[in-house]
C-alpha positions in Angstrom: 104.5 103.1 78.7 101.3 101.3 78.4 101.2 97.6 78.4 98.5 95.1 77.8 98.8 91.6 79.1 97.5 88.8 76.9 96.3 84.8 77.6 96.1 82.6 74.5 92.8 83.8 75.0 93.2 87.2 74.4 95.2 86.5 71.5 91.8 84.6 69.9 89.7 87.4 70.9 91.3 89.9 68.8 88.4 92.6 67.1 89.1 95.5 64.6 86.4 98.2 64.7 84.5 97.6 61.0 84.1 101.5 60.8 85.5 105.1 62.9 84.3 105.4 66.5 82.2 108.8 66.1 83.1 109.3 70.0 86.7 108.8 70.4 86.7 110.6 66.9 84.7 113.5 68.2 86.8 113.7 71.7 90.1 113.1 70.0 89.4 115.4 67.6 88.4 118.1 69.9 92.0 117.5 72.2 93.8 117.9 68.5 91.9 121.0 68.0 93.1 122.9 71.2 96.8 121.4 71.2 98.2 122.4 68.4 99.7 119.1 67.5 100.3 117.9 64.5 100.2 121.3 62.1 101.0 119.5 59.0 98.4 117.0 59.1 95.5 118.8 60.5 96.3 122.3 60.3 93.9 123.0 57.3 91.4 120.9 58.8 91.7 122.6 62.0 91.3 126.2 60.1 88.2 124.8 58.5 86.8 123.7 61.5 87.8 126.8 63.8 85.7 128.7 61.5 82.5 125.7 61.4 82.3 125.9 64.9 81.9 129.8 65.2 78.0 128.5 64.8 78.0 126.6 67.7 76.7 128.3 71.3 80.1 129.5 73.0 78.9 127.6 76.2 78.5 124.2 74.4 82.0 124.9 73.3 83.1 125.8 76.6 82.1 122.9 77.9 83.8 120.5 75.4 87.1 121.8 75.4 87.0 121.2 79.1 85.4 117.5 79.5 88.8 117.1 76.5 91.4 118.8 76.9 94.5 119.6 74.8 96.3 117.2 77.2 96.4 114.7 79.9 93.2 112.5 80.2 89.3 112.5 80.0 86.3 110.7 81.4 85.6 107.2 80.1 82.2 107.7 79.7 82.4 110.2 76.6 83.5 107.0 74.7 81.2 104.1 75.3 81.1 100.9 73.6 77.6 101.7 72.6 79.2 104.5 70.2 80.3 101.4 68.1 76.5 101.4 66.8 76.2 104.6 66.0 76.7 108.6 67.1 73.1 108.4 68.5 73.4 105.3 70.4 76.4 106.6 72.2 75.2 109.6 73.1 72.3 108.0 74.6 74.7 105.7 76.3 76.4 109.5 78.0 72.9 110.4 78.8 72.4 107.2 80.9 75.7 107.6 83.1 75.5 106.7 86.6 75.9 109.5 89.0 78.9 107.7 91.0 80.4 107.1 87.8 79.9 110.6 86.6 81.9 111.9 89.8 84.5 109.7 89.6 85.3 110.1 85.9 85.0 113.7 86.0 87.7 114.1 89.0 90.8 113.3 86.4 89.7 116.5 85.1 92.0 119.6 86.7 89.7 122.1 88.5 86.2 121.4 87.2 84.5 124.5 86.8 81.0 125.7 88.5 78.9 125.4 85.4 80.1 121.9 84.9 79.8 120.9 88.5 75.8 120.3 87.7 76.8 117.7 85.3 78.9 115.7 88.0 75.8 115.3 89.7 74.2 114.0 87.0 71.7 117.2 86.3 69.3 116.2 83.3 69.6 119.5 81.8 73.8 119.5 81.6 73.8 116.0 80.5 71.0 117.1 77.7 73.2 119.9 76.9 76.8 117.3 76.9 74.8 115.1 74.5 73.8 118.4 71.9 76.9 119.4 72.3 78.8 115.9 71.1 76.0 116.3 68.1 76.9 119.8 67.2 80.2 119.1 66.8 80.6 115.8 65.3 78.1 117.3 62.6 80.2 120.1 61.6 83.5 118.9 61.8 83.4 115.4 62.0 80.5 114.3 59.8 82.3 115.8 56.7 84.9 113.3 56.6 83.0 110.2 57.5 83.7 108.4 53.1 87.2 109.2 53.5 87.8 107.9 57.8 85.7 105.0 56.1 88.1 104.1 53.7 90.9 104.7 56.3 89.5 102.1 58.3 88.7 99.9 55.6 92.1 99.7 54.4 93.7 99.1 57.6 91.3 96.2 58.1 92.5 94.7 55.1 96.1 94.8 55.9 95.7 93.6 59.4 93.6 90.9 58.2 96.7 90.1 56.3 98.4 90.0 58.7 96.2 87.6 61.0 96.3 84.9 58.1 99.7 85.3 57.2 101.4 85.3 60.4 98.8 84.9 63.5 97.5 86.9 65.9 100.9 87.9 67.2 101.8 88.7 63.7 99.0 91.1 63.7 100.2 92.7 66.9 103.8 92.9 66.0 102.5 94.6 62.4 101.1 98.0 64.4 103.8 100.0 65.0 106.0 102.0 65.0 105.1 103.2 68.4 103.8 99.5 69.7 105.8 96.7 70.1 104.7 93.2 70.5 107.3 91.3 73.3 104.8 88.2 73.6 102.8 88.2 76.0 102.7 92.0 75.9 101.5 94.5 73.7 104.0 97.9 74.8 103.4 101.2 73.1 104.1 104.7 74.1 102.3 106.7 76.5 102.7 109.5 78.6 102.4 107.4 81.9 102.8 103.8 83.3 99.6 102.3 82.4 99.0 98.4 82.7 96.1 96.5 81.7 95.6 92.3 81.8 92.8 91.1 79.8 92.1 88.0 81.1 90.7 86.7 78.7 88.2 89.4 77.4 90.4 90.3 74.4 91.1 93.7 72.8 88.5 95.5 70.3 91.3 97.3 68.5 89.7 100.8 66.8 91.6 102.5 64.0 91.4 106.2 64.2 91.7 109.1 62.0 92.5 111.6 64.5 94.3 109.6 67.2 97.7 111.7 67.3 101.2 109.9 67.2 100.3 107.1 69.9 97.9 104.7 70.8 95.1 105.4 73.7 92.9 103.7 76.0 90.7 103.8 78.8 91.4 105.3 82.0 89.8 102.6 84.2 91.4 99.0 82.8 88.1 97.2 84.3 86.2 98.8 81.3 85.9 96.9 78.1 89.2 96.2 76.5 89.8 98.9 73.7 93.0 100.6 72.1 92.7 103.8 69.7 95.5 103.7 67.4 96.2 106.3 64.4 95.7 104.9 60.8 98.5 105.6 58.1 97.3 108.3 55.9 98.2 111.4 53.9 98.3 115.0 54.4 95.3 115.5 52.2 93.4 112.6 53.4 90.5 114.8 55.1 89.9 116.4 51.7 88.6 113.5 49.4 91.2 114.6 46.4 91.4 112.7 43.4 93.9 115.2 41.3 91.3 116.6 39.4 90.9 114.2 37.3 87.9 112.1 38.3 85.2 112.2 35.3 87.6 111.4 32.9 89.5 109.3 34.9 86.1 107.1 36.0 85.2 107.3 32.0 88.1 105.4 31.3 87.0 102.5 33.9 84.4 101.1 32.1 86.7 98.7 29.9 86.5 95.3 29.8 90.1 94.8 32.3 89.8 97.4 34.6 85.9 96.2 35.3 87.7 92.9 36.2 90.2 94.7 38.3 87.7 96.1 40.6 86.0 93.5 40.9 89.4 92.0 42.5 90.3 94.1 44.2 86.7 94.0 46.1 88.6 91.3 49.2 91.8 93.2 49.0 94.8 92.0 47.2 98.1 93.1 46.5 99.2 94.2 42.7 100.6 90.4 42.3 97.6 88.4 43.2 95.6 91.3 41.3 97.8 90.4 38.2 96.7 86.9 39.0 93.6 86.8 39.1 92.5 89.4 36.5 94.8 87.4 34.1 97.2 89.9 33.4 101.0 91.1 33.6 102.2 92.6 36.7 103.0 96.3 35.1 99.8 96.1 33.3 98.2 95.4 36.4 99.9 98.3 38.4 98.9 100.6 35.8 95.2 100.1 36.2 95.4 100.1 40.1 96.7 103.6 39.5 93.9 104.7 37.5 91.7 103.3 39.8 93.3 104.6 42.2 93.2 108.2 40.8 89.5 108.0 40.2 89.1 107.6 43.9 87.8 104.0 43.9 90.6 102.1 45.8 93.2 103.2 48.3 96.4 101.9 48.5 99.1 101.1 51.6 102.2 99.9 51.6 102.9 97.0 53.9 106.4 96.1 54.2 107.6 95.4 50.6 104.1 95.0 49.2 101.4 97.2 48.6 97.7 96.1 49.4 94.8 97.2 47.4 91.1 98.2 48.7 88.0 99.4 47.8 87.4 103.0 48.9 83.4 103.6 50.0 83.1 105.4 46.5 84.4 102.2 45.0 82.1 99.8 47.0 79.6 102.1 46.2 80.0 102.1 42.2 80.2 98.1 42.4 77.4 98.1 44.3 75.2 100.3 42.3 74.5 102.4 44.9 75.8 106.1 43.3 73.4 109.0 42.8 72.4 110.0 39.7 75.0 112.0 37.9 74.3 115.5 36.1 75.1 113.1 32.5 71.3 113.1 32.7 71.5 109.1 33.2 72.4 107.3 36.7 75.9 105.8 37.1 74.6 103.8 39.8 72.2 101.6 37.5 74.6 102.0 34.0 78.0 101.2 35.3 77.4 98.4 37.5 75.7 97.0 34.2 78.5 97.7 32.0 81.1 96.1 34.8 78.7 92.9 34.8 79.2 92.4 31.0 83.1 93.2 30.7 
């Protein structure tokens, strides 16, 4: 079992990653890809991928299913903080390991093998190679997905932040199950070994993931910034970007007058009362143009207890915004729909 110890400072100091972690999505991804795990969820991404990667030298390959394997745990220093800025910023951050730290990471790994050994002592060249590697692969397989882990993360943020105003910090905590469980002062959640970290008063950056599996994860070394990995709620075909089919007729229909002011609503996140609310209409009615928008791909929605909380989707943002390409119509959406929303 894992179990993080908070102060009443920790609980103040509570963070929620604004977008994915390319790193821990990278390294995670790669352990899901060699397990097995979860068949249903990933098992078409994991076919797609398989095949991606055939471009990729077999040695960089090689040398990323061993740094992450299928099981057990891997170094620290393939996930730094740094990633939080960016894919290239963390891999610069890998680049700049310390030697010492190198070796001692590397050790949890089982039987390191003599191509890799270089890397332990920090060779240049094998820590060049590491850091194409990471690139290769987050750019085939990971890249892809980055609108639709966007909107993941962006929907979780708003239900958590819910959760914060509603009911507190401890609300929040006691809200991320259903394999954590808040027993104040502790965070517990399920882990495949006795794992203990206090905070003391540097709080917890908590980091929604797409393809954390099943349970939570953290660092090795509990003296390392404070950060737990969780999965996100989210559908079998969530990696695919699916709207049914029927998004240009779908979107066509969004330019009236109620469903402008919908999205518009629905911007802050809300739930299909306060959307009713605040767009001035009946509950039902309101439901009914969530779904549409919904449909067209322009807000997701999650179900948090007995009510459901709406969000923007990056598509959504995007077409409120102005911010779409040009469409093959022959005129851009991104300047004439944002203009029809404004006079609705």
């Amino acid at each position: 079992m894992l179990r993080l110890h908070f102060t009443g400072d920790d609980l103040s100091r509570i963070r929620i990653a604004s977008r994915p972690d390319p790193l821990w999505e990278t390294v995670l991804s790669i352990t899901l890809l060699g397990s097995g795990l979860g068949q249903t969820m990933f098992g078409p991404w994991r076919a797609r991928a398989r095949t991606e990667l055939r471009r990729l030298p077999r040695e960089h390959l090689h040398l990323l299913r061993h740094l992450a394997p299928p099981r057990g745990a891997f170094p620290d220093f393939l996930t730094p903080p740094e990633a939080s800025q960016g894919l290239e910023e963390g891999i610069e951050a890998i680049m700049s390991t310390p030697r010492p730290r190198l070796r001692q990471e590397l050790a949890v790994l089982p039987g390191l093998p003599s191509h890799a050994r270089p890397l332990a002592d920090g060779a240049p060249e094998k820590l060049a190679a590491l850091g194409e590697a990471l690139r290769a692969y987050h750019h085939a397989v990971i890249a892809p997905y980055r609108s639709r882990m966007q909107a993941l993360v962006d929907d979780e943020r708003a239900i958590r932040s819910r959760s914060l105003l509603d009911h507190g910090s401890e609300g929040l905590l006691a809200g991320l199950g259903p394999t954590m469980r808040w027993n104040s002062p502790v965070l517990e959640a399920d882990y495949p070994r006795d794992h203990d970290i206090h905070l003391a008063g540097r709080g917890l950056l908590l980091i929604p993931s797409a393809f954390c599996w099943r349970f939570p994860i953290t660092l090795v070394d509990p003296d390392l910034s404070p950060a737990l990995v969780y999965p996100v709620p989210r559908m079998q075909d969530w990696w695919t970007g699916s709207t049914g089919g029927n998004g240009p007729r779908t979107l066509a229909n969004l330019l009236g007058t109620t469903r402008a002011a919908c999205l518009r609503v629905i911007e802050n996140g809300c739930t299909t009362g306060e959307l009713a609310r605040r767009a001035d209409v009946a509950p039902p009615t309101a439901s009914q143009h969530a779904s549409t928008l919904r449909e067209a791909g322009l807000i997701a929605t999650t179900r948090l207890g007995n009510t459901v909380v709406h969000t923007l989707t990056p598509l959504g943002t995007a077409l409120l915004n102005g911010d779409l390409d040009p469409q093959p119509t022959g005129y851009p959406v991104g300047n004439r729909y944002p203009r029809l929303l404004r006079e609705a």
